[in-house]
C-alpha positions as CSV (number, residue, x, y, z in Angstrom):
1,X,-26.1,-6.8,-136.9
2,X,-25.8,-4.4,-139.8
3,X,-22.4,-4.1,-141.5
4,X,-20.7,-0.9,-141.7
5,X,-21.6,-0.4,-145.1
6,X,-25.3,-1.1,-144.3
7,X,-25.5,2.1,-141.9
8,X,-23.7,4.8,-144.0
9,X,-23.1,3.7,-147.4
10,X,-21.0,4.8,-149.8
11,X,-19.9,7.6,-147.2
12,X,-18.0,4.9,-145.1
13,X,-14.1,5.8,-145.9
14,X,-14.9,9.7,-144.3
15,X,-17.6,8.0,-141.9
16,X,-15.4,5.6,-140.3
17,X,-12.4,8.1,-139.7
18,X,-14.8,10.8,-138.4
19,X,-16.0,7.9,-135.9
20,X,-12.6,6.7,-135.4
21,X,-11.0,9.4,-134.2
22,X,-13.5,10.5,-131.8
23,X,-13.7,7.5,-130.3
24,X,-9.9,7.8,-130.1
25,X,-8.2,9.0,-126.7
26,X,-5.3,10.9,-128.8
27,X,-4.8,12.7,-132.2
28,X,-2.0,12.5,-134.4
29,X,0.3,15.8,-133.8
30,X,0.9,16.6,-137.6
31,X,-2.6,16.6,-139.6
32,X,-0.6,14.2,-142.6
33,X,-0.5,11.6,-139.8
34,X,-4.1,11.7,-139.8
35,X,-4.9,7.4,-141.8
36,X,-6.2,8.0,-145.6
37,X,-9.9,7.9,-146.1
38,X,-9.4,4.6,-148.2
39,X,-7.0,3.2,-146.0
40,X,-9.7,3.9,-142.9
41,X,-11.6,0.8,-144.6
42,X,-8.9,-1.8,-143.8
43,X,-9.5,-1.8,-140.1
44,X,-12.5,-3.4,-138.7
45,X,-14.2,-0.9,-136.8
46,X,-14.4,-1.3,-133.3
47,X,-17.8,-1.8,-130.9
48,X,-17.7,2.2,-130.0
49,X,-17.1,2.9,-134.0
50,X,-20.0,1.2,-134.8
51,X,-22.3,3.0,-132.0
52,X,-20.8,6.0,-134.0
53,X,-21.1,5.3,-137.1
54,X,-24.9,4.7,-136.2
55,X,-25.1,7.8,-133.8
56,X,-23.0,10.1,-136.3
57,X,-25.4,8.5,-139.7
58,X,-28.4,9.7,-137.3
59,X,-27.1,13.3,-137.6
60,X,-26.5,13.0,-140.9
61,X,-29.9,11.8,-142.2
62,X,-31.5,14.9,-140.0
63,X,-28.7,17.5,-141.8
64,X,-29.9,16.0,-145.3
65,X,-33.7,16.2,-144.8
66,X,-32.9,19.7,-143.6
67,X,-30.7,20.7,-146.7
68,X,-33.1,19.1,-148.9
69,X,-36.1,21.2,-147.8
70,X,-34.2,24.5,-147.5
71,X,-32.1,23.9,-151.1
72,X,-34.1,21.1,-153.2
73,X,-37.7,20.7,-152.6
74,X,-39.3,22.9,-150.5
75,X,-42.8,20.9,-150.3
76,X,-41.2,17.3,-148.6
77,X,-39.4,17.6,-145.6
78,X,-37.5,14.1,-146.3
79,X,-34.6,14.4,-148.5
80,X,-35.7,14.6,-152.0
81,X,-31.9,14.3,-152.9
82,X,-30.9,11.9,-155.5
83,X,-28.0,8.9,-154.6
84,X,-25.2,11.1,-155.8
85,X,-26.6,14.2,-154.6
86,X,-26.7,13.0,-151.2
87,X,-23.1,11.0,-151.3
88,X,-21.9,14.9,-152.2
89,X,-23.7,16.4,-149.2
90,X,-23.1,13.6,-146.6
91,X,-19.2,13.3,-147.7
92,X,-18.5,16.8,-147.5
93,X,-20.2,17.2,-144.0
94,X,-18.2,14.4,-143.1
95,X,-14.9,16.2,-143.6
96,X,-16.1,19.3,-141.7
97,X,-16.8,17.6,-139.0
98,X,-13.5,15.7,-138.6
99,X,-11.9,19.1,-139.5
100,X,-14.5,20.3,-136.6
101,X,-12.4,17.4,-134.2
102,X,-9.4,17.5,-134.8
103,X,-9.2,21.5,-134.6
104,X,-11.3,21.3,-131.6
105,X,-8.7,18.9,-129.9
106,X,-6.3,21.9,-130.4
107,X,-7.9,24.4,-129.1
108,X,-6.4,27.0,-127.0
109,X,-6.8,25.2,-123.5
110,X,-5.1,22.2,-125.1
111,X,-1.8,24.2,-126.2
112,X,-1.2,25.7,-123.1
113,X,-3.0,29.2,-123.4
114,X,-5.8,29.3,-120.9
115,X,-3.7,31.8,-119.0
116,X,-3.6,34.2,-121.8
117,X,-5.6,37.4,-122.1
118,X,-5.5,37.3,-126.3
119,X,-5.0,34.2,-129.0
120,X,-1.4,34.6,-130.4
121,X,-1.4,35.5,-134.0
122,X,0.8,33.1,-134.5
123,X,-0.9,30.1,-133.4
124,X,-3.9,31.4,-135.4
125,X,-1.9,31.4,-138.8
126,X,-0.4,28.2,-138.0
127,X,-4.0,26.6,-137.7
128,X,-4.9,28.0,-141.0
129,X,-1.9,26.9,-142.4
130,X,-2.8,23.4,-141.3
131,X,-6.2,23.5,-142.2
132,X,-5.1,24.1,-145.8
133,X,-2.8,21.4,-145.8
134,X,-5.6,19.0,-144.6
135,X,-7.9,20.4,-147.7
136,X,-5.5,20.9,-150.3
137,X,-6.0,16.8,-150.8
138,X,-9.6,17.2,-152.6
139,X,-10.1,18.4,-155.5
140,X,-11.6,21.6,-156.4
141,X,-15.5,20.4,-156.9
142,X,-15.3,18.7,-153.7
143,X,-13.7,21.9,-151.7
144,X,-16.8,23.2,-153.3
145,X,-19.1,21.1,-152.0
146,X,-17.2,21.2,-148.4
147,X,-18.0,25.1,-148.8
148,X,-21.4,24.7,-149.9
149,X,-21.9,22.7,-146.9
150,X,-20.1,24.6,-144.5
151,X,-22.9,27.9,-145.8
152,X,-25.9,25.2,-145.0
153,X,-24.6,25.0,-141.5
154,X,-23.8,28.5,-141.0
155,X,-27.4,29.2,-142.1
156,X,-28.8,26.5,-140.1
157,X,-27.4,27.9,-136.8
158,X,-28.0,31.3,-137.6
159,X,-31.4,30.1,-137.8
160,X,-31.1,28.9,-134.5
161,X,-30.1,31.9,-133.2
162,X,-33.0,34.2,-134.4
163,X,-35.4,31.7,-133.7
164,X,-34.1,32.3,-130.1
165,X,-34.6,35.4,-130.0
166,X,-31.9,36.8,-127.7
167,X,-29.7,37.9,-131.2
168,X,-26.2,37.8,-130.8
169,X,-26.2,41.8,-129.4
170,X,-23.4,43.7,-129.7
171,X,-21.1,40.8,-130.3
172,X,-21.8,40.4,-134.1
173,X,-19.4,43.0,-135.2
174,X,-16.6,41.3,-132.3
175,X,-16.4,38.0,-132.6
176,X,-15.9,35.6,-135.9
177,X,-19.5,33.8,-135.2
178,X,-19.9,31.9,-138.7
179,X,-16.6,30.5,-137.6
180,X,-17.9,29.8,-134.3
181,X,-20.7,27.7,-135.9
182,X,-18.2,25.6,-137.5
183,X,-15.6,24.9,-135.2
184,X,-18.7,23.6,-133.1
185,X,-19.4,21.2,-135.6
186,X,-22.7,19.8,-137.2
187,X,-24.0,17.7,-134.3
188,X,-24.3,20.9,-131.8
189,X,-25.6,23.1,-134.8
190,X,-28.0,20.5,-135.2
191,X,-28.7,20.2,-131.3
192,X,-28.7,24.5,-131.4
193,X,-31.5,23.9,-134.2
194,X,-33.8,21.5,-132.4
195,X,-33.4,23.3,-129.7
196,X,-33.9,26.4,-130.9
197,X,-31.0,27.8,-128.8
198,X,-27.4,28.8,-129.3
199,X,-26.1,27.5,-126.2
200,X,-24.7,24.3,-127.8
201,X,-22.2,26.5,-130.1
202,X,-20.2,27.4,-126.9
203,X,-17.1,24.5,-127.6
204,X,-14.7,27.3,-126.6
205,X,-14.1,30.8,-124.8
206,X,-14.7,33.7,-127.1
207,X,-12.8,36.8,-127.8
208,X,-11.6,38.9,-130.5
209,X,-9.8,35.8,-132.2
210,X,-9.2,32.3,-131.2
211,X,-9.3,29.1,-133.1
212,X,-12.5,29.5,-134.3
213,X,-12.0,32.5,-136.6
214,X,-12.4,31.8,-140.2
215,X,-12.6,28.5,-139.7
216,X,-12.2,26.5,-142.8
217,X,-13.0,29.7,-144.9
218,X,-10.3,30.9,-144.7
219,X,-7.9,28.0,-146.1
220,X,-10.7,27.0,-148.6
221,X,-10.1,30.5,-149.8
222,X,-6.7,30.6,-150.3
223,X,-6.4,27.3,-152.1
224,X,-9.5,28.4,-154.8
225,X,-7.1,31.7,-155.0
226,X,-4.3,29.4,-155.8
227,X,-6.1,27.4,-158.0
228,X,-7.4,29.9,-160.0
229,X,-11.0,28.2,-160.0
230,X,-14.0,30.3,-159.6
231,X,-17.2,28.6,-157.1
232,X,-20.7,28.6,-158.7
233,X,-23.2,30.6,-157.0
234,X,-25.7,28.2,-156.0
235,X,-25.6,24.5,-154.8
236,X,-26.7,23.4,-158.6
237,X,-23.5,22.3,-160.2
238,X,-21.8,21.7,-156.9
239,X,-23.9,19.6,-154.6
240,X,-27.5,19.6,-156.5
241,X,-28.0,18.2,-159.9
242,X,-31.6,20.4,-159.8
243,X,-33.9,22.2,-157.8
244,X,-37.5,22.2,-157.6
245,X,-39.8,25.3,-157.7
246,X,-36.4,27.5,-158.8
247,X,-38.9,29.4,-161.4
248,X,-41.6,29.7,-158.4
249,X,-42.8,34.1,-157.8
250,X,-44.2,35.2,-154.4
251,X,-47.8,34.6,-155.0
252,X,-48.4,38.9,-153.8
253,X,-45.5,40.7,-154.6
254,X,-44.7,38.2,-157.5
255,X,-41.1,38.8,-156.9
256,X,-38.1,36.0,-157.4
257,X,-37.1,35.7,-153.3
258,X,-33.6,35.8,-152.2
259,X,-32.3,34.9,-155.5
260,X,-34.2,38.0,-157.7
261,X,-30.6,39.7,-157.5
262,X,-29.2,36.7,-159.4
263,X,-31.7,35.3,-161.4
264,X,-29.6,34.6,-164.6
265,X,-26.1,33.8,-162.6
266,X,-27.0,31.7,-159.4
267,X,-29.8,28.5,-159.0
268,X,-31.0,28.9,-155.8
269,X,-34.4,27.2,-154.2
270,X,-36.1,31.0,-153.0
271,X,-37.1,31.7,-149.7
272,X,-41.2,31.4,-149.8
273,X,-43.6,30.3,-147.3
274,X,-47.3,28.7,-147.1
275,X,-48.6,26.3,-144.3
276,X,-46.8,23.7,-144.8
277,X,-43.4,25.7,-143.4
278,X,-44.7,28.8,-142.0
279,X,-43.0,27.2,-138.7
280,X,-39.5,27.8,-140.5
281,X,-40.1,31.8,-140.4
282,X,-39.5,31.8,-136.9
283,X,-35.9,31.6,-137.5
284,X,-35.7,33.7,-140.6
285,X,-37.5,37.1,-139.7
286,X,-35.9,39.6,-137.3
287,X,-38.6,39.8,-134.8
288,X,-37.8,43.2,-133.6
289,X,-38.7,43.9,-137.2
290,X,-42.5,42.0,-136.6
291,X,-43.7,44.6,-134.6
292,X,-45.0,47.9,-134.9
293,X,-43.7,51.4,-133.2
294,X,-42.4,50.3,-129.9
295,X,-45.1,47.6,-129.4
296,X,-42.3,45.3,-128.2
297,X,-40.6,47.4,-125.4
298,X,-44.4,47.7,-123.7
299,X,-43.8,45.6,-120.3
300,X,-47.9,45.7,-120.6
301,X,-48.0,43.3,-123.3
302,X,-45.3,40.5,-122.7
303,X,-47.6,37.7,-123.6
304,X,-47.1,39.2,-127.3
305,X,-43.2,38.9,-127.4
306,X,-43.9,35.5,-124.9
307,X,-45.9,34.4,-128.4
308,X,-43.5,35.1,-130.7
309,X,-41.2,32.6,-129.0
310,X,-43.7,29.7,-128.9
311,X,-45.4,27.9,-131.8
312,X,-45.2,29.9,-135.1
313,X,-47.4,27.8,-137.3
314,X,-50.1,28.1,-134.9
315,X,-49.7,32.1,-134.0
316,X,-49.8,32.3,-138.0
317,X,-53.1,30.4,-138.4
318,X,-54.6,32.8,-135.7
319,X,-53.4,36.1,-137.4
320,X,-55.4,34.6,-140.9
321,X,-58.2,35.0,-138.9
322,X,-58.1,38.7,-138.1
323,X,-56.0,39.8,-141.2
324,X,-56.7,43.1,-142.9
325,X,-58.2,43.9,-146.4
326,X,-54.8,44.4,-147.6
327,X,-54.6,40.8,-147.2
328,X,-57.8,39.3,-148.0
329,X,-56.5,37.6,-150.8
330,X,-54.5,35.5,-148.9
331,X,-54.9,31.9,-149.0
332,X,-52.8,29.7,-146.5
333,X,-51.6,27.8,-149.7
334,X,-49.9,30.7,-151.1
335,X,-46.3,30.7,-151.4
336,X,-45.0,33.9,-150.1
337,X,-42.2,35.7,-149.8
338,X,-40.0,36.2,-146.4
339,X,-39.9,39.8,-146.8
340,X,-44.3,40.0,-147.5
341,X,-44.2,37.9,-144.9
342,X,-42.5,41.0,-142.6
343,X,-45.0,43.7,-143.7
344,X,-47.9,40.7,-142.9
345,X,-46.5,40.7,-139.2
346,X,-46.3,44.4,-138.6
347,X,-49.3,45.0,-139.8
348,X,-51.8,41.9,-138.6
349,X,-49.9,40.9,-135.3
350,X,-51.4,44.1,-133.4
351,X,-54.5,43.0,-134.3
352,X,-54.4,39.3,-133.3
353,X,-53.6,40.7,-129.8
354,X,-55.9,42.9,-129.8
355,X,-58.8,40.2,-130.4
356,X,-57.2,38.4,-127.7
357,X,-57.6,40.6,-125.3
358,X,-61.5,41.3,-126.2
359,X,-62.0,37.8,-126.1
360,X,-60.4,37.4,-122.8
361,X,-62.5,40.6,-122.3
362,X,-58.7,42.5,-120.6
363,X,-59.0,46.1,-120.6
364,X,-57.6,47.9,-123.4
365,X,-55.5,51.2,-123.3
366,X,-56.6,53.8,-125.0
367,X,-53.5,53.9,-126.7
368,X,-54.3,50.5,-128.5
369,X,-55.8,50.2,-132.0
């Protein structure tokens, strides 16, 4: 059987106590009970440790192939990271996930408040408190990095979330959702990814406040404040020692991507799309902002919101096929940009299901195009 070592690496001192503490029946009461990374080593891990170490290490291969293609090297889906990059990555998600544990052991049933209507104040700034005393222990580049990381899974179920296509409503102005994300820690955002659904985030009740809200953010915060240290803008410095295709342009608009605003300050891989990834646009356009008019409040046409929730590499492929001249030019190998990408739908999705319906020869309104 593999060692320890053998299944996570140099990641074993945060991997083992992440592993040892959910397979334990009981947490420590005070957070600075809670054994040392270095001191985790000591113990030989037990049968259930190992199973996850191996189960938790599964996760955190998936979370670093992901990371990679969003942040490093858009054209390989495997992690293109380098050894130390991915010891940064892995050991930072690591800590948010115990962090994701231990809070989540606390939560409100746990402290006796299922019966009440709000989540004291009090309890709230008590959690913060004790969040910062668990991160004050690392240093400054590696809060950085535990920020940096805690963004990629924010992002990552947000993704989730739009690709779902239900949104969040009403409810994004009400409840703390990117520290909903992290409270749930990075196996369910991972699970809400595959899945394509949010359901997995739901660790707690939700309301106004409760343990959730600013999760992490708002500790790392006041420590940086403390510190007097200022975050760099991208993961280069911080996680990534360099990006690939950080100088690329969208091959129509020939604009920068996400990070045009901050070209000179931030390093940032840009958001741009060819075949290869056109399936990641289903989770980072709007789609009430894909269709045209009112197209997608017509009970007549379903099947073209029903399509917009199924396979997006495929439905892209189609619309080449019936594209208009202002897109002629485009070749499937071009890398585009999200926000081309949005004027493609609107303007090409009305007439892929138009085509559709000729070829299934369905009667067309005379309202249609």
């Amino acid at each position: 059987m593999n060692s320890p070592y053998d299944l996570v690496g140099p990641m074993l001192p945060q991997a083992l106590r992440l592993a040892r503490y959910q397979a334990s029946a009981s947490l420590p009461e005070n957070i600075n009970d809670l054994q040392n990374e270095n001191d985790t080593i000591n113990q030989t891990p037990s049968r259930e440790e190992e199973r996850l170490l191996l189960s938790n290490a599964n996760v955190m291969t998936t979370l670093e192939n992901l990371f990679s293609w969003r942040q490093k090297d858009r054209t390989y889906r495997t992690s293109k990271l380098s050894r130390m990059e991915s010891v940064r990555f892995q050991r930072a998600m690591y800590r948010i996930w115990l962090m994701s544990v231990f809070f989540g052991r606390r939560s409100a049933s746990t402290l006796g408040l299922a019966d009440e209507d709000f989540y004291p104040e009090s309890i709230l700034e008590e959690s913060w408190k004790v969040q910062k005393t668990f991160l004050q222990q690392f240093s400054s580049q590696e809060l950085f990095q535990i920020h940096k990381s805690a963004l990629f899974l924010q992002s990552t179920a947000e993704w989730a979330v739009t690709a779902e296509g239900n949104g969040l409503g009403g409810t994004r102005d009400t409840y703390d959702w990117d520290g909903v994300y992290l409270f749930a820690g990075p196996r369910a955002v991972l699970r809400c990814y595959e899945d394509e659904t949010s359901t997995h985030l739901m660790t707690v009740g939700l309301d106004d406040d409760g343990p959730y809200t600013k999760f992490i953010v708002h500790a790392l915060s006041e420590i940086v404040q403390e510190r007097q240290v200022s975050e760099p803008g991208g993961c280069v410095g911080v996680i990534l020692d360099d990006i690939h295709g950080e100088h690329d342009r969208c091959r129509h608009c020939e604009s920068a991507g996400i990070k045009s605003l901050f070209q000179d300050e931030v390093r940032m891989l840009s958001d741009f799309y060819n075949e290869t990834n056109w399936d990641d646009l289903k989770g980072q356009l709007d789609r009430q902002f894909l269709v045209a008019r009112h197209l997608s409040y017509n009970h007549v046409e379903k099947s073209l919101m029903r399509a917009l929730r199924g396979d997006w590499s495929r439905l892209i492929l189609e619309m080449f096929a019936c594209k208009g001249d202002e897109y002629a030019q485009w070749c499937k190998e071009d890398w585009i940009c999200a926000e081309c990408w949005t004027f493609f739908f609107r303007d090409t999705l009305w007439r892929w299901r138009l085509a559709k319906k000729r070829r299934a020869e369905e009667p067309i309104g005379a309202d249609c195009k």
